[in-house]
C-alpha positions as CSV (number, residue, x, y, z in Angstrom):
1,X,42.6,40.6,124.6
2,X,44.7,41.5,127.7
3,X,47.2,43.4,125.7
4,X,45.0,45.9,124.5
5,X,43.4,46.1,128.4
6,X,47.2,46.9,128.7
7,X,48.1,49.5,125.9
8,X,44.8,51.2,127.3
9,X,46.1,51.2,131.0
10,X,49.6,52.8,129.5
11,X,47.4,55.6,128.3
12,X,45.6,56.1,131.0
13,X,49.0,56.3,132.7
14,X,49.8,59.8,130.6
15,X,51.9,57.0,128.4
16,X,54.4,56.6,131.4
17,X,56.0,52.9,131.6
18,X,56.5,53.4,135.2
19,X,53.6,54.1,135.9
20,X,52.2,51.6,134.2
21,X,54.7,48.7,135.8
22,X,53.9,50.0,139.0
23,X,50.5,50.0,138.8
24,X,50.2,46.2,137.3
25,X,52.8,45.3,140.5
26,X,49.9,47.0,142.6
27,X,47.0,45.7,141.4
28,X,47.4,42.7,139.4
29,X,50.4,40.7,141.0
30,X,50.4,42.3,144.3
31,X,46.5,41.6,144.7
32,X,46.6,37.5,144.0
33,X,43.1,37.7,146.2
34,X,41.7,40.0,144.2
35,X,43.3,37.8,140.9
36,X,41.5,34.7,142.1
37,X,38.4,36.5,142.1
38,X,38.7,37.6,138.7
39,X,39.2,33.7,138.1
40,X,36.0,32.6,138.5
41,X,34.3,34.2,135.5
42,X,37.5,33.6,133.6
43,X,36.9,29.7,134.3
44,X,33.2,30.1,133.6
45,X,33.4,31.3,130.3
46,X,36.1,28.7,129.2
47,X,33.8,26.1,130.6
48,X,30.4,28.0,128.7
49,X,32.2,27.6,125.9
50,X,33.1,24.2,125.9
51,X,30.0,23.3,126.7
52,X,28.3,25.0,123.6
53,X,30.4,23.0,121.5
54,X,29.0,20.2,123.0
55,X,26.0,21.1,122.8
56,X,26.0,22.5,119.3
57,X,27.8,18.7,118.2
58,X,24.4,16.8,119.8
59,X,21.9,19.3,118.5
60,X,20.3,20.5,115.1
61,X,21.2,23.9,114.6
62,X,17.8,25.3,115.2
63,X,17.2,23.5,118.4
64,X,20.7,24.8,119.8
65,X,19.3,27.9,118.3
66,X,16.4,28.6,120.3
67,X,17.6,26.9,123.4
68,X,20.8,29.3,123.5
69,X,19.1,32.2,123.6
70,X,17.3,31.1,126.9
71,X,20.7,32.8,127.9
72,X,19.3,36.5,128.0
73,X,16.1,35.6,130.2
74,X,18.7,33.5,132.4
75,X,21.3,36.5,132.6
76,X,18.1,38.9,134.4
77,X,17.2,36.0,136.3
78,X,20.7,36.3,138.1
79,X,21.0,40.1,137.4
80,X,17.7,40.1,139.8
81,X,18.9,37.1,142.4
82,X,22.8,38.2,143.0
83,X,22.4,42.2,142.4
84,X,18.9,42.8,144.3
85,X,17.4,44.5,141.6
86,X,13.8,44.7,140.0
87,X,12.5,44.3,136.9
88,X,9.1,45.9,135.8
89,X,6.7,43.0,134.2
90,X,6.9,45.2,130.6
91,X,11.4,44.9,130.9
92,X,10.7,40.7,131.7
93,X,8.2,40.9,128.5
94,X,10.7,42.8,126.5
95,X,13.7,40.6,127.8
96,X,12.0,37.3,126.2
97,X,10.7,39.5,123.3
98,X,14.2,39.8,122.7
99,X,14.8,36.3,123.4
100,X,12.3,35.2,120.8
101,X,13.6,38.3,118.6
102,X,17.2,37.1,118.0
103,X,16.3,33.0,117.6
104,X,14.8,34.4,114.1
105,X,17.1,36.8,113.5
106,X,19.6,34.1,113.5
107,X,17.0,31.5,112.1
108,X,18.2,29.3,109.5
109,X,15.6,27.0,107.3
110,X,17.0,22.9,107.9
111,X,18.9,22.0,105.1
112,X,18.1,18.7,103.7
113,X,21.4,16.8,103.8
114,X,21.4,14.7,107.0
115,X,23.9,14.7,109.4
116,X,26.9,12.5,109.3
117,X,28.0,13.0,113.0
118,X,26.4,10.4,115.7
119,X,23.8,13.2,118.1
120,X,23.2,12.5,121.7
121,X,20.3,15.0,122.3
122,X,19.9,14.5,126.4
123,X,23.7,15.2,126.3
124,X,23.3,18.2,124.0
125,X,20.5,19.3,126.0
126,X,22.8,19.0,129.3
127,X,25.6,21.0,127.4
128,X,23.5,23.3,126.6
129,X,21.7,24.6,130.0
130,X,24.9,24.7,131.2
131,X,26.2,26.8,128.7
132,X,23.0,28.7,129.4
133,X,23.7,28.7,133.5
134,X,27.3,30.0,132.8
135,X,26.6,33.1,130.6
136,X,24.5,34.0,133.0
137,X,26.3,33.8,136.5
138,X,29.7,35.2,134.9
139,X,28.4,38.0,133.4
140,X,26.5,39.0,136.7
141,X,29.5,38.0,138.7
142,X,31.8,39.7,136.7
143,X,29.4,42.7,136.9
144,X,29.1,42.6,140.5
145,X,33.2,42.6,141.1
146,X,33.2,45.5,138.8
147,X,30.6,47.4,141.2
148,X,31.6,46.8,144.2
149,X,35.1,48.7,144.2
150,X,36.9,51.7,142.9
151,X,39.4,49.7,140.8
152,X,40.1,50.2,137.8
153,X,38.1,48.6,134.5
154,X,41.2,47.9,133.0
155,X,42.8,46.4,135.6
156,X,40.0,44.5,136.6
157,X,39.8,42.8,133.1
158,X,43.7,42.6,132.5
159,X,43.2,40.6,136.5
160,X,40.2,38.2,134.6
161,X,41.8,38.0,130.8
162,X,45.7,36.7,132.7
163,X,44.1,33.1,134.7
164,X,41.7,33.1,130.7
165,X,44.8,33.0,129.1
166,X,46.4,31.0,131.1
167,X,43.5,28.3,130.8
168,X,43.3,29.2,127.2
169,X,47.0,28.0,126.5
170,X,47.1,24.9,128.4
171,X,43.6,23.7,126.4
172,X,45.9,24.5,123.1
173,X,48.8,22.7,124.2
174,X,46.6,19.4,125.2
175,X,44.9,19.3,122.2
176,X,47.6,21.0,119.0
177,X,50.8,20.8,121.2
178,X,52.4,18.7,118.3
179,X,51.5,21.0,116.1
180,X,52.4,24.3,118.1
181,X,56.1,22.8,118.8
182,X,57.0,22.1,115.8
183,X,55.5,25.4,113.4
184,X,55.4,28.0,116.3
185,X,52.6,29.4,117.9
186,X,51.7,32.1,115.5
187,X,51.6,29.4,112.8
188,X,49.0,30.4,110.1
189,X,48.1,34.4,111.6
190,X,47.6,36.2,108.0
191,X,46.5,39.7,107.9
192,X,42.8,38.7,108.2
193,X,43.8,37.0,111.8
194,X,45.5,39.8,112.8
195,X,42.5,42.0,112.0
196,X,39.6,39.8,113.4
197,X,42.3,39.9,116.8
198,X,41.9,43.2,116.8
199,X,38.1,43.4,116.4
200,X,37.3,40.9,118.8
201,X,40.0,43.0,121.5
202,X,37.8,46.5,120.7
203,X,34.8,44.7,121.0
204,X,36.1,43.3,124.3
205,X,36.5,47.2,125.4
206,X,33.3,48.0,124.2
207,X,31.8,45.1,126.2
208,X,33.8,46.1,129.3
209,X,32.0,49.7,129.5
210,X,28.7,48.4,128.7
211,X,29.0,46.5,131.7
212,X,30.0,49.0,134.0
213,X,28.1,51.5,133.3
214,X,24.6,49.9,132.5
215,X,24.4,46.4,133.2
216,X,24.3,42.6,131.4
217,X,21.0,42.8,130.1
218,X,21.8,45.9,128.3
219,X,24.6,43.9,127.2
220,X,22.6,41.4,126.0
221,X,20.0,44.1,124.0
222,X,23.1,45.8,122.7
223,X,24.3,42.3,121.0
224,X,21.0,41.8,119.3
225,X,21.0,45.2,117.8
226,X,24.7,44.6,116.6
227,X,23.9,41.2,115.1
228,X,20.6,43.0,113.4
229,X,22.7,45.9,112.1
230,X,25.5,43.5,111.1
231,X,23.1,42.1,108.9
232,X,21.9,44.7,107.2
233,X,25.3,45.6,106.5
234,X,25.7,42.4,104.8
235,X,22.9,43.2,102.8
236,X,24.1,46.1,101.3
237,X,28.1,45.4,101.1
238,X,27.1,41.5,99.9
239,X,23.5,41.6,98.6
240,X,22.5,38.9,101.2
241,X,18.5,38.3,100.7
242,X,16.9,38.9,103.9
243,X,13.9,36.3,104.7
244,X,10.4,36.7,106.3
245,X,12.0,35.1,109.9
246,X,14.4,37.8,109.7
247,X,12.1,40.8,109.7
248,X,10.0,39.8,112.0
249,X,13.0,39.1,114.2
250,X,14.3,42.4,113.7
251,X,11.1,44.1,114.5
252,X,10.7,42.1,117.7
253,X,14.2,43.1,118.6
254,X,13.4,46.9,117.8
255,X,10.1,47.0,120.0
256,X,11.9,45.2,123.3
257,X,14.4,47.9,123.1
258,X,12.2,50.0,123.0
259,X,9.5,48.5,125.9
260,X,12.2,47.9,128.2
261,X,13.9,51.4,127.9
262,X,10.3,52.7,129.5
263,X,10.3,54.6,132.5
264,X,8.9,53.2,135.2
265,X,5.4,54.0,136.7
266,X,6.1,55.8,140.5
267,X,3.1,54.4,142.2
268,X,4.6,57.3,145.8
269,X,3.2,60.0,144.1
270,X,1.4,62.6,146.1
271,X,-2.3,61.3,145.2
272,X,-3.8,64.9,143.8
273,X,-5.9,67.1,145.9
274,X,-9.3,66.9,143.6
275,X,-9.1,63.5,143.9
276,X,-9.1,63.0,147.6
277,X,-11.9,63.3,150.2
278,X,-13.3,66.0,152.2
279,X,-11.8,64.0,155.2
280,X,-8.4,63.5,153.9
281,X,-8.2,67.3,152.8
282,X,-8.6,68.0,156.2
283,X,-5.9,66.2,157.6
284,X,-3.5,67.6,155.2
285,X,-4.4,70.6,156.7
């Protein structure tokens, strides 16, 4: 994804390529402080995500199901504990509403075949609050690091996307560097690659201003709507039956959005004058 951060910064440049060198000199290889703290959440994901494939190879499907969503209650838990906010007991409702929401959305009935792979569920169970711990802490993190200066959102993802890619590449080269040496990297990218590249890079973008300028657990409400639109996309594009699970899902995705966009009750309001006695009239007096 860092090349599209980096077509984006050009722009914002006025299309100037000296600008553009200049400013990545500045702030991305002249700032290796500021490139190590970016590193954190960079590492955190790559680790998240190893650990969900662990997890998802020692679990049923449904289990890993459920339990993975435990990462949107998890993500307010630190959004609350490292940002020093609040949330009103309706928003923690509506954040495991949604929680609950998106495991049927995505429910899938077992399938009766049984599994050929050996399961270790204490191990899966270990991936997977990991996995859970992760999502959490490096969204917040990442979140917090995007807060607490003027710099820019592009550069602060090119700065996190550079030490992902870097971890990214040596993990290929350990486990397909055979392969990679002898067809070439881009071995194997069709048209379809290309495109789902591309998606993923927008959707990065997208992700990038969500998190600036509202927070992770919108984040996280903004991904359940996506998967319940996406779905009823596929409906009409590929005639996918929807099931029970999945309406109920969908309404209890549609009602924490909408409980947890509620205004808050301001319990400093000036307590009307009928309603106070003769003695306190007085003293507002």
């Amino acid at each position: 994804m860092a090349p599209s951060y980096i077509i984006t910064l050009f722009c914002r440049e006025s299309g100037s390529l000296s600008r553009l060198i200049t400013s990545l000199k500045e702030n991305v290889f002249g700032s290796p402080k500021e490139l190590l703290k970016l590193s954190v959440p960079s590492l955190v994901y790559a680790l998240q995500n190893n650990m969900a494939f662990v997890a998802l190879s020692n679990l049923d499907a449904a289990v890993y199901q459920v339990t993975y969503q435990l990462k949107i209650p998890c993500t307010a838990l630190c959004t609350v504990l490292m940002l020093k906010r609040s949330l009103s007991k309706l928003q923690w409702f509506s954040v495991f509403m949604l929680c609950g929401g998106v495991t049927l959305v995505q429910w899938e009935p077992a399938q009766a075949t049984k599994v050929q792979v050996e399961q270790n569920p204490w191990l899966g169970f270990v991936a997977i609050a990991v996995a859970v711990l992760c999502s959490g802490f490096a969204g917040v993190y990442f979140e917090k690091v995007l807060k607490s200066s003027d710099t820019s959102l592009w550069v602060r993802n090119i700065q996190m996307y550079l030490s992902g890619i870097a971890v990214t590449l040596f993990g290929v080269y350990m486990s397909d560097g055979a392969q990679v040496l002898e067809k070439g990297f881009f071995y194997g990218y069709t048209h379809y690659v290309w495109f789902v590249i591309f998606l993923a890079s927008v959707g990065g973008l997208y992700t990038s201003v969500v998190v600036k300028y509202t927070d992770n657990i919108m984040k996280g409400f903004s991904a359940a709507a996506a998967i319940v639109l996406s779905t009823v996309a596929s409906v009409i594009l590929f005639g996918l039956q929807l099931t029970t699970t999945f309406l109920v899902g969908a309404i209890l995705v549609c009602i924490s959005i909408y409980f947890y966009g509620f205004p808050r009750q301001d319990t400093t309001k000036i307590q009307p004058a009928e309603t106070k006695s003769p003695k306190e009239r007085l003293d507002t007096v």
